[in-house]
C-alpha positions as CSV (number, residue, x, y, z in Angstrom):
1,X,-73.8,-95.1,71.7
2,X,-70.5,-94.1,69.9
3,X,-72.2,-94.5,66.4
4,X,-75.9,-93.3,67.1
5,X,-77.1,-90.1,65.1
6,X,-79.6,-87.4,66.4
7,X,-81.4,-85.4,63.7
8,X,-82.5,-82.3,64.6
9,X,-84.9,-80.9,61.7
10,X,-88.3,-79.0,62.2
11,X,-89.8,-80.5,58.7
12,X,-91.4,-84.2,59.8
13,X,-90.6,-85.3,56.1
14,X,-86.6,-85.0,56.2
15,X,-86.6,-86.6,59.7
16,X,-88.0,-89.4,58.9
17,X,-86.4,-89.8,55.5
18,X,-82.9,-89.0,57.4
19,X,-83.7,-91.7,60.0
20,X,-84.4,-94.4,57.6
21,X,-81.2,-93.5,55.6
22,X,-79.3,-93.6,58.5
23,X,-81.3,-96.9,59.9
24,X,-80.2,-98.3,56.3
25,X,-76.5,-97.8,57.0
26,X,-76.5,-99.4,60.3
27,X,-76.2,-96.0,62.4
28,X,-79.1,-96.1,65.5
29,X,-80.9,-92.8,65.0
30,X,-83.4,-91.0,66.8
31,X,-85.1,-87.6,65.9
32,X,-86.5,-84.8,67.1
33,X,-88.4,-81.3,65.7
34,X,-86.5,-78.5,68.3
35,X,-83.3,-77.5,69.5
36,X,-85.0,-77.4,72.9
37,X,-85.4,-81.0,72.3
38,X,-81.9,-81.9,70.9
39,X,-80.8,-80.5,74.2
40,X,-83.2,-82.5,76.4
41,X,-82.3,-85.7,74.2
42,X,-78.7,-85.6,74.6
43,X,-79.3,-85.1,78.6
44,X,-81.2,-88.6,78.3
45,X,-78.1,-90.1,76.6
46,X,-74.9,-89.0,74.9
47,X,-74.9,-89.4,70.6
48,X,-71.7,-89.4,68.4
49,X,-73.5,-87.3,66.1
50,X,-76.2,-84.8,65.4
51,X,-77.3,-83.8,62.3
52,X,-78.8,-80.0,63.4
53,X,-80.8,-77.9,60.9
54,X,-80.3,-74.1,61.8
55,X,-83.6,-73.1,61.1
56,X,-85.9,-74.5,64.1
57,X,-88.8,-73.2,65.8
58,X,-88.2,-71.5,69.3
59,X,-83.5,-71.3,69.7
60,X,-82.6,-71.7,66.3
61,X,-79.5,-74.2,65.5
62,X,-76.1,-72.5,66.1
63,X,-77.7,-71.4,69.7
64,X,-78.5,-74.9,70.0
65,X,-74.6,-75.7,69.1
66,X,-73.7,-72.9,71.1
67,X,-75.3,-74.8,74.3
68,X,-74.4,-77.7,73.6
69,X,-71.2,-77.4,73.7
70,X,-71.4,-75.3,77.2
71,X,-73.0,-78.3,78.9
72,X,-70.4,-80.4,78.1
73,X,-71.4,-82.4,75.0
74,X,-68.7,-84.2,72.7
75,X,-70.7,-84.8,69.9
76,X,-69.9,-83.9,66.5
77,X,-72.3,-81.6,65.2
78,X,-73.0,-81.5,61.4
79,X,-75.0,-78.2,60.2
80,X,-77.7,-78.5,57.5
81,X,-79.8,-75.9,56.2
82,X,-82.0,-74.5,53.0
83,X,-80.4,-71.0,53.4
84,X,-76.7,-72.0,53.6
85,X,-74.1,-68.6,53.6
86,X,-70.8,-67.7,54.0
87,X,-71.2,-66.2,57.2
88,X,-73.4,-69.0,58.7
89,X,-71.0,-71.6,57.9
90,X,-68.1,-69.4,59.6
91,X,-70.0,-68.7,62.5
92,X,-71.1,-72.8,62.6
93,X,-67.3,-73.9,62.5
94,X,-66.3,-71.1,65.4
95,X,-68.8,-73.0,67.8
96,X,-67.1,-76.2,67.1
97,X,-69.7,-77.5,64.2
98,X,-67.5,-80.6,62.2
99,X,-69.3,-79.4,58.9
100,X,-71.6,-77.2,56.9
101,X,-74.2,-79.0,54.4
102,X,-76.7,-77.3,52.1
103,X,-80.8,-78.6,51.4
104,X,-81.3,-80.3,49.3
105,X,-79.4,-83.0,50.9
106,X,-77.3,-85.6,48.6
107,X,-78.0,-88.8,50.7
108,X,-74.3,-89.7,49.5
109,X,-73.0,-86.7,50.4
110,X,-74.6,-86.9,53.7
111,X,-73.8,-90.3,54.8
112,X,-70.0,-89.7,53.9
113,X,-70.2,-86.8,56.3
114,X,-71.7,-88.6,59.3
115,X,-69.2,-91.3,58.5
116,X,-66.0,-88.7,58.5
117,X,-67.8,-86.7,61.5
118,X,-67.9,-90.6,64.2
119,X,-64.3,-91.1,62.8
120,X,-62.9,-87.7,63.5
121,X,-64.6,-87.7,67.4
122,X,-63.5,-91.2,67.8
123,X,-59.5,-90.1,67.1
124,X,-60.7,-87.0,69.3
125,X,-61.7,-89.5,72.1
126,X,-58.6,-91.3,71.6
127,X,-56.1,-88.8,71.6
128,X,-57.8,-87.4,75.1
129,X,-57.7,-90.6,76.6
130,X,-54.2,-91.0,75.6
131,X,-52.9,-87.5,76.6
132,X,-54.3,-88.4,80.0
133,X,-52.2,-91.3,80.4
134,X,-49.5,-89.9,79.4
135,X,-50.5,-87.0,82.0
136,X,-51.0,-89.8,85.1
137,X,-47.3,-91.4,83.7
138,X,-45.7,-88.1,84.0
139,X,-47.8,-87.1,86.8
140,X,-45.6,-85.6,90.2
141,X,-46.2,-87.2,93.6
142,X,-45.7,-85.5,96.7
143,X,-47.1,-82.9,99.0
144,X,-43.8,-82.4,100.9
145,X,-42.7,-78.4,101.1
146,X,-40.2,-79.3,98.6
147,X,-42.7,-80.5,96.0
148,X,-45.1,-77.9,96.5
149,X,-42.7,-75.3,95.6
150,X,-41.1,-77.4,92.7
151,X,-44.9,-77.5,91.3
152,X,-45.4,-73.7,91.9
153,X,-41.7,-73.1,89.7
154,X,-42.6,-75.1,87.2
155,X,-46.1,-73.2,86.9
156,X,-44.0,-69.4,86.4
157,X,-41.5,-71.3,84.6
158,X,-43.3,-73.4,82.1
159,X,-45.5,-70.8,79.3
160,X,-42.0,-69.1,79.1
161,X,-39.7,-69.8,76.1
162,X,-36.5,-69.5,79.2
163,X,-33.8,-72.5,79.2
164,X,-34.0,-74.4,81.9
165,X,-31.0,-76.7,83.9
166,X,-32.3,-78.9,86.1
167,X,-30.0,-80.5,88.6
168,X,-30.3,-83.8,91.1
169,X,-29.1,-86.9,92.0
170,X,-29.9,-90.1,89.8
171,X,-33.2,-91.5,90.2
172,X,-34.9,-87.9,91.3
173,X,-37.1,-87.4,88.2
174,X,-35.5,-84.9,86.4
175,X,-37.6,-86.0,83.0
176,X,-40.4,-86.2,84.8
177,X,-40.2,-82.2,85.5
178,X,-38.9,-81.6,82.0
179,X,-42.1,-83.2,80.7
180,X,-44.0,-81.0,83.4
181,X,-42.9,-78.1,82.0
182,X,-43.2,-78.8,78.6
183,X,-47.1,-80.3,79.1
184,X,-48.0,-76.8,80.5
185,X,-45.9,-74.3,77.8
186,X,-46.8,-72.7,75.0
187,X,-45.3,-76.0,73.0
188,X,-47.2,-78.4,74.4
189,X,-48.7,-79.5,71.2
190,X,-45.5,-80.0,69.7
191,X,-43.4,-83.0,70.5
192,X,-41.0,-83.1,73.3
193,X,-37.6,-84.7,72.0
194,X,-35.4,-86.0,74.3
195,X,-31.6,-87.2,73.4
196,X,-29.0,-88.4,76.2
197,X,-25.8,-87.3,76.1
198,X,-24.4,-90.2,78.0
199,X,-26.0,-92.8,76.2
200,X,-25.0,-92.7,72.5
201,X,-21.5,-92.9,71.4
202,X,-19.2,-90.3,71.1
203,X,-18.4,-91.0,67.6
204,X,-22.5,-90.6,66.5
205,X,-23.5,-87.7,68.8
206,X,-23.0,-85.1,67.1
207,X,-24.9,-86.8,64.0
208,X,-28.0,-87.5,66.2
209,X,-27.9,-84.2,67.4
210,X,-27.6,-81.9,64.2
211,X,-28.1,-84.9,61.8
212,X,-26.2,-85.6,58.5
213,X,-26.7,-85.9,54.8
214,X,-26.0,-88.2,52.3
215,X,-22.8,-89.6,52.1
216,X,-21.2,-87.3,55.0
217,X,-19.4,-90.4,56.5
218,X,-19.1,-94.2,56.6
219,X,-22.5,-95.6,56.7
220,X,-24.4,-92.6,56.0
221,X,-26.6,-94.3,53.2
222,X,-29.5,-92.0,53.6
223,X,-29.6,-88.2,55.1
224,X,-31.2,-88.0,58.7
225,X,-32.3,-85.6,60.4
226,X,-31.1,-84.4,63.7
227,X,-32.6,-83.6,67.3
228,X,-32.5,-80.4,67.1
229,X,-34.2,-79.9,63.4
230,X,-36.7,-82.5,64.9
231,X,-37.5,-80.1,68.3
232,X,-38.0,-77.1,65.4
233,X,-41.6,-75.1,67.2
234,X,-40.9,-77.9,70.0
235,X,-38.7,-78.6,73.3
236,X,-35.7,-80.6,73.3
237,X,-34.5,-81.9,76.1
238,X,-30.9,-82.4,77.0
239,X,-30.3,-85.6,79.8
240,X,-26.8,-85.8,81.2
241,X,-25.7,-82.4,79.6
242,X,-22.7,-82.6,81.6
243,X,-21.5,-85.6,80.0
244,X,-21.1,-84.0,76.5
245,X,-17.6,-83.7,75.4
246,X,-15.5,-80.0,74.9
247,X,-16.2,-80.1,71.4
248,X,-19.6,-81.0,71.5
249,X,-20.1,-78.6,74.1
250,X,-18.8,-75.7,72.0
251,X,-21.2,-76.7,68.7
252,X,-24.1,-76.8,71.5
253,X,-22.6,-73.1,72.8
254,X,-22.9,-72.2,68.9
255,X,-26.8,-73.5,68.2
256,X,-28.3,-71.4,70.8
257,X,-26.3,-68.6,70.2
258,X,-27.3,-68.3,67.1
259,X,-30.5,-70.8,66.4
260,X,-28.8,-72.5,63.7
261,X,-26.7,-75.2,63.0
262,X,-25.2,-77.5,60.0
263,X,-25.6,-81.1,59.6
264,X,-22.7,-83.5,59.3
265,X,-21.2,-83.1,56.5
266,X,-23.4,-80.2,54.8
267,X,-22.7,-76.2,53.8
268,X,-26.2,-75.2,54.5
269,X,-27.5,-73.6,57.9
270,X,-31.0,-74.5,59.3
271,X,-32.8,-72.3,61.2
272,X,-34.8,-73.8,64.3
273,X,-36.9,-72.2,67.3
274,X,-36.2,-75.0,70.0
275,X,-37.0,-74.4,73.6
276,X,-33.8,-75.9,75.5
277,X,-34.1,-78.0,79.0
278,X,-30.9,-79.5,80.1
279,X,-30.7,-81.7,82.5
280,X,-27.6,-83.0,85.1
281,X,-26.4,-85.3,87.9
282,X,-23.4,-83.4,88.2
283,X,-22.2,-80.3,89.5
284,X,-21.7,-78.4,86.8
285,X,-19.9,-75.4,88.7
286,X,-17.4,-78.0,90.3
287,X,-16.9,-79.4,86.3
288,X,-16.4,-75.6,85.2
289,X,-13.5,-75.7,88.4
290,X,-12.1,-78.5,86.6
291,X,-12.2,-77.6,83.2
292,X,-14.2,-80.2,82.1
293,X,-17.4,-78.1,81.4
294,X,-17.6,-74.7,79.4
295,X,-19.1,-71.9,81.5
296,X,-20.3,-69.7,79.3
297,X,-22.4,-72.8,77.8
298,X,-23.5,-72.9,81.6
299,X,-24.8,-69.8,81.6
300,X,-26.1,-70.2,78.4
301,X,-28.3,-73.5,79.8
302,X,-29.0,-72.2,83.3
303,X,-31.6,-69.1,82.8
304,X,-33.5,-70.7,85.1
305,X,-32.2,-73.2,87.1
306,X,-33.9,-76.2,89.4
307,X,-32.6,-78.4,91.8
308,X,-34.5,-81.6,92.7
309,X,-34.4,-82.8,96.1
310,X,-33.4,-86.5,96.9
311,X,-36.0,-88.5,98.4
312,X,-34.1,-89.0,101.8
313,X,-35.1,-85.0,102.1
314,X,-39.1,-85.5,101.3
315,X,-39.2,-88.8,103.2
316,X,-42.8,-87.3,104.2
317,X,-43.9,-88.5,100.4
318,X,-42.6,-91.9,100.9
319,X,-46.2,-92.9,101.9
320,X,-48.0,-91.0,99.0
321,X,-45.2,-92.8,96.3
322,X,-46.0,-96.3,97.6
323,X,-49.3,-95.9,97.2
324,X,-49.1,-94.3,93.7
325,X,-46.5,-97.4,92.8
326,X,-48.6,-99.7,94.5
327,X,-52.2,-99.1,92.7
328,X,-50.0,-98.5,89.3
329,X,-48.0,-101.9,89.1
330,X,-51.2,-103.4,90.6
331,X,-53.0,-102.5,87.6
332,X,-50.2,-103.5,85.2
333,X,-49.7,-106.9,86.1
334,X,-53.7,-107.5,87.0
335,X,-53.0,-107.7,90.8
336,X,-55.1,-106.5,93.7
337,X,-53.2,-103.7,95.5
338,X,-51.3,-104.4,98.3
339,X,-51.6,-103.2,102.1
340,X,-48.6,-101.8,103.4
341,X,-48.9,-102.1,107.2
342,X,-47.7,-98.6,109.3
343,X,-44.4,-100.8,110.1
344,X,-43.3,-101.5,106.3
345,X,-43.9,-97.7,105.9
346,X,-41.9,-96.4,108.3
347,X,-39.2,-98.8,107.6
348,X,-39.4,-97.6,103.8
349,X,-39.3,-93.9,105.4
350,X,-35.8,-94.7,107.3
351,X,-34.0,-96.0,104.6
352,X,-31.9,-93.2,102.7
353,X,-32.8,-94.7,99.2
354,X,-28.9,-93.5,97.3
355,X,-31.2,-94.5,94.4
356,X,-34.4,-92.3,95.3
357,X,-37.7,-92.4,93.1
358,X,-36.5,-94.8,90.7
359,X,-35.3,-97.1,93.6
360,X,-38.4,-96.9,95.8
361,X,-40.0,-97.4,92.1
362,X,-38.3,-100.6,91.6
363,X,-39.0,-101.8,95.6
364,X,-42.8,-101.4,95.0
365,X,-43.0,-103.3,91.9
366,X,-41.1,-106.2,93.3
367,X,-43.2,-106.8,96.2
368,X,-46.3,-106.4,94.2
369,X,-44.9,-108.9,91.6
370,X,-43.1,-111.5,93.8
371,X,-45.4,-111.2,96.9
372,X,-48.2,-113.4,97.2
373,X,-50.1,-112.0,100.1
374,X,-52.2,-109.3,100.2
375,X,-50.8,-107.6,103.5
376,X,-46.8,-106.2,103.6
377,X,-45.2,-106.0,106.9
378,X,-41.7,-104.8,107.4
379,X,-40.8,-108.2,107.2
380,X,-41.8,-108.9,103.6
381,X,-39.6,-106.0,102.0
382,X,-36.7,-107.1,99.8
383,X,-33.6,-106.7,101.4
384,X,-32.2,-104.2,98.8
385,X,-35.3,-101.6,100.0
386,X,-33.2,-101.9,103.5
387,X,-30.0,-100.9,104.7
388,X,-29.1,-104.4,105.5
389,X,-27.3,-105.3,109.0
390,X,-23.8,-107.1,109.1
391,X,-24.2,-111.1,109.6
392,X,-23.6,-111.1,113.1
393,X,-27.2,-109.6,113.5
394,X,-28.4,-113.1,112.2
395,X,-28.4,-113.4,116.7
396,X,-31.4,-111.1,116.5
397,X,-35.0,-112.6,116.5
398,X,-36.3,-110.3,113.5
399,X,-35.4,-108.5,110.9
400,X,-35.9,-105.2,111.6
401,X,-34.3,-105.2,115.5
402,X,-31.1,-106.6,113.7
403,X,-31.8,-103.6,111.0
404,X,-32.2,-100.7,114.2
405,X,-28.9,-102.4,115.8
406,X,-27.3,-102.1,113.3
407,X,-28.6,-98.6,112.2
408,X,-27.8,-97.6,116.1
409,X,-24.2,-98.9,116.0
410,X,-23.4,-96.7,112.9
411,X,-25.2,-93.7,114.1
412,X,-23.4,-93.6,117.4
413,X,-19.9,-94.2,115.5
414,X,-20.6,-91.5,113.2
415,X,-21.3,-88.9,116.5
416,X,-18.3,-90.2,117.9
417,X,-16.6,-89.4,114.8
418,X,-18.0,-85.9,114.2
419,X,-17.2,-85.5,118.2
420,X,-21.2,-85.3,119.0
421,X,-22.0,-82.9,115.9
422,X,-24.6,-84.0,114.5
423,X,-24.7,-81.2,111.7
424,X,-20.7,-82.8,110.7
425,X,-22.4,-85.9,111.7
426,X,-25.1,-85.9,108.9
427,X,-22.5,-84.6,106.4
428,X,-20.5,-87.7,107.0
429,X,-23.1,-90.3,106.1
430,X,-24.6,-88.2,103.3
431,X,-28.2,-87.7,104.9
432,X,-30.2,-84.3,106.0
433,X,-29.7,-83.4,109.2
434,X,-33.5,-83.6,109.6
435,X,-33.5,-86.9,108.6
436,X,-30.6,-88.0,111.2
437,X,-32.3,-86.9,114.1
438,X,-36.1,-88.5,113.2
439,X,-33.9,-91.5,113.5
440,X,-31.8,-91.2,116.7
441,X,-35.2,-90.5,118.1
442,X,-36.5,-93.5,116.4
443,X,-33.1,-95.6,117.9
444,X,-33.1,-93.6,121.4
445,X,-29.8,-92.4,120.9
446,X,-29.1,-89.1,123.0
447,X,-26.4,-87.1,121.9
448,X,-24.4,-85.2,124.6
449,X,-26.2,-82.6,126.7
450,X,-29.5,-84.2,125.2
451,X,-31.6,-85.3,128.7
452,X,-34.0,-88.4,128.6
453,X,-37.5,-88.0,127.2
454,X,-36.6,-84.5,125.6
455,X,-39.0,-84.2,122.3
C-alpha cells in the first residue's frame, strides 16, 4: 500500500481524470467526493498519499488534514485547490500538509509532487524505524532500586545543557547512559560524538580532538576537523577521561572555560556550543591525590555526577538481562531463543561477574551461538560465566556441587580472615555485603552467633 494515492476532490471530472493519471504512472489509486469519506477510506486501509482538495462539501479539507493526522495517519497529504492563498497554504503546511498545489492542475507538475511526497514519507518511515533500533540498542535493562533511580536521574538530568561525569567499573554501560541522556535532551537531533581518550595515541589526540589544518604537521595532507567542532549544537562525549594526559587535560580545562579552541597548527579560534559528558573507570578524586588528574578540570566535568552500580550489586536484573541477551542474539544469528532453567539462573545470579554487563553480554551470546539445545541448565554455561573450582573438585559428581564447595571453602576462609565480620569480610573479596550473605545462605554457612534455620 506504500505507493497507493487517495484523491479527495468534490468535482467527479477531476477524480476521475486524476485516477487515470495516476493509474497511467503505475500508482493504485482510489477516489472519493468528501472529507468525511477520505477519513472513512483511510480507516479501511492506510495510503502513502492523498491528494485533498480544500474545498469539499460537509468538513472542508485542512479539517480533514487536521483529523487525520489526530487519528494517527502517516500519509503525506498534498493540498489542491481553485482558490489557492497565502494564508491557506501556511495554515496547510502547519497541519503537516507535504505541499500546496493550485487548479488548474499541470498533470507534470502533479505527478512530480506525488512522486517527491511517497519518497519523502518513505525516508520518514525509515528514519523512525531506525531511531527505534537505535532506541532498543541503547535501551536500559533492569528494574532493580538502583536502575530505577539511575532512570529517574537521567530524566531531571537530561533536557539540561549541565556536564555530566559518569563513574563505574568496566563493563557497566557508561555509554549506554550517555546515549540515554543525550536521546532525551534538548540535542537529540544533533549527533552524539563520542572520542576515547584511551584509545587513540597520545601523539594524535589532541588533533582528533580540536582537529588541524593544512600542513600543521607530518602527514597532515588535508585540514580535519576535530571532535569538538564536529559536537558544535551537539553532545560530545568523553570515554576514559581520566586517561587523558596533563597537557591534554589543561587544553580540555581551556575549551569549556571558554567554548573555544584552536586547531593544530592554526591562529584562529572557533566558537562551539558542545554539551560535555565525560565518562571514567577511575577514581578521579584518588587521581587528583596523586597528581595525575587536574581538579579544577574535575569540577569543571562533574556538575552533575553519576555513579553506575556493578552488576554483582543489581544481581536482581540478572534474569531480566538474559532474557533481553537471549531474544537479541537469538534474533541476530536466526536462532530460536533459548530456555534458561531456574538453576542456570541462579548460578548466573551468584557469580560476581568482575566484567559485569558486558561480561554477562558476552556469556549469553556464547551459549546461544555454540549451544545446540534448546534448554540451558547450569550445566551448559561456559566455564568463564562461573567462578571455576580448583581441580581437586574434579572428585565431585557435578559441576555446580564442585562450584558451591569451592565457593564454601573460600567464604569460610575469608570470615576466618575478617575474624567472622562479614562487613570486613565482603570488603576483602570485593562483593556487596548483600550479595555475601544471599550466598552463605545459599552454602549454609552460619557465621558466629548465627543459630540454625535463622532467615
Amino acid at each position: 500500500m506504500s505507493d497507493s494515492i487517495l484523491i479527495v476532490d468534490d468535482e467527479r471530472g477531476i477524480r476521475e481524470s486524476l485516477r487515470g493519471v495516476m493509474a497511467d504512472e503505475g500508482f493504485m489509486a482510489d477516489a472519493v467526493a468528501s472529507g468525511e469519506d477520505c477519513l472513512k477510506a483511510l480507516e479501511r486501509k492506510p495510503y502513502g498519499c492523498v491528494l485533498l482538495d480544500v474545498w469539499l462539501p460537509g468538513i472542508d479539507g485542512l479539517e480533514t488534514l487536521k483529523q487525520l493526522r489526530a487519528r494517527g495517519s502517516d500519509a503525506a497529504v498534498v493540498i489542491i485547490s481553485g482558490h489557492g492563498n497565502v494564508e491557506t497554504a501556511v495554515r496547510a503546511t502547519k497541519l503537516g500538509a507535504f505541499d500546496f498545489i493550485e487548479k488548474p492542475l499541470s498533470i507534470e507538475k502533479t505527478v512530480l509532487v506525488v512522486r517527491n511526497a511517497l519518497r519523502q514519507r518513505q525516508l520518514e518511515l525509515l528514519n523512525a524505524e531506525l531511531t527505534a533500533e537505535l532506541a532498543e540498542e541503547y535501551v536500559m535493562i533492569g528494574e532493580s532500586v538502583a536502575m530505577r533511580a539511575l532512570r529517574q536521574q537521567i530524566a531531571v538530568a537530561a533536557p539540561t545543557d549541565g556536564r555530566i561525569l559518569i563513574s563505574g567499573e568496566s563493563g557497566t554501560g557508561k555509554e549506554l547512559v550517555a546515549r540515554a541522556i543525550h536521546s532525551q535532551s534538548r540535542r537529540s537531533g544533533a549527533p552524539f560524538i563520542e572520542v576515547n581518550s584511551a584509545a587513540i595515541p597520545e601523539e594524535l589526540i589532541e588533533s582528533e580532538l580540536f582537529g588541524h589544518v593544512k600542513g600543521s604537521f607530518t602527514g597532515a595532507t588535508a585540514a580535519k576537523k576535530g571532535k569538538f567542532e564536529l559536537a558544535d549544537g551537539a553532545t560530545l562525549f568523553l570515554d576514559e577521561v581520566g586517561d587523558m594526559s596533563g597537557s591534554l587535560q589543561a587544553k580540555v580545562l581551556r575549551v569549556l572555560e571558554e567554548q573555544r579552541f584552536e586547531p593544530v597548527g592554526s591562529s584562529s579560534a572557533i566558537d562551539v556550543d558542545v554539551r560535555i559528558i565525560a565518562a571514567t573507570n577511575k577514581r578521579l578524586d584518588l587521581e587528583i591525590e596523586q597528581g595525575k588528574f587536574r581538579a579544577d578540570l574535575y569540577y569543571r566535568l562533574n556538575v552533575i555526577p553519576f555513579e553506575l552500580p556493578p552488576l554483582r550489586e543489581r544481581f536482581e536484573d540478572i534474569p531480566l538481562l538474559v532474557e533481553h541477551f537471549n531474544l537479541k542474539f537469538s534474533h541476530a544469528y536466526g536462532r530460536e531463543p533459548k530456555e534458561f532453567s531456574d538453576a542456570a539462573l541462579a548460578d548466573l545470579q551468584d557469580y560476581s561477574w568482575p566484567g559485569n554487563v558486558r561480561e554477562l553480554r558476552n556469556t549469553i551470546e556464547r551459549v546461544v551461538i555454540m549451544h545446540s539445545g534448546r534448554s540451558i541448565d547450569a550445566a551448559d554455561l561456559p566455564p568463564h560465566g562461573k567462578e571455576e573450582p580448583p581441580a581437586a573438585s574434579f572428585r565431585f559428581p557435578s559441576f555446580k556441587e564442585a562450584t558451591d564447595a569451592y565457593h564454601r571453602e573460600f567464604i569460610q576462609n575469608k570470615l576466618a580472615e575478617a575474624e567472622g565480620n562479614v562487613s570486613r569480610a565482603a570488603d576483602l573479596m570485593g562483593v556487596d555485603r548483600s550479595h555475601l550473605y544471599r550466598r552463605m545462605r545459599a552454602l549454609g554457612i552460619l557465621n558466629r552467633g548465627e543459630r540454625s534455620g535463622a532467615s
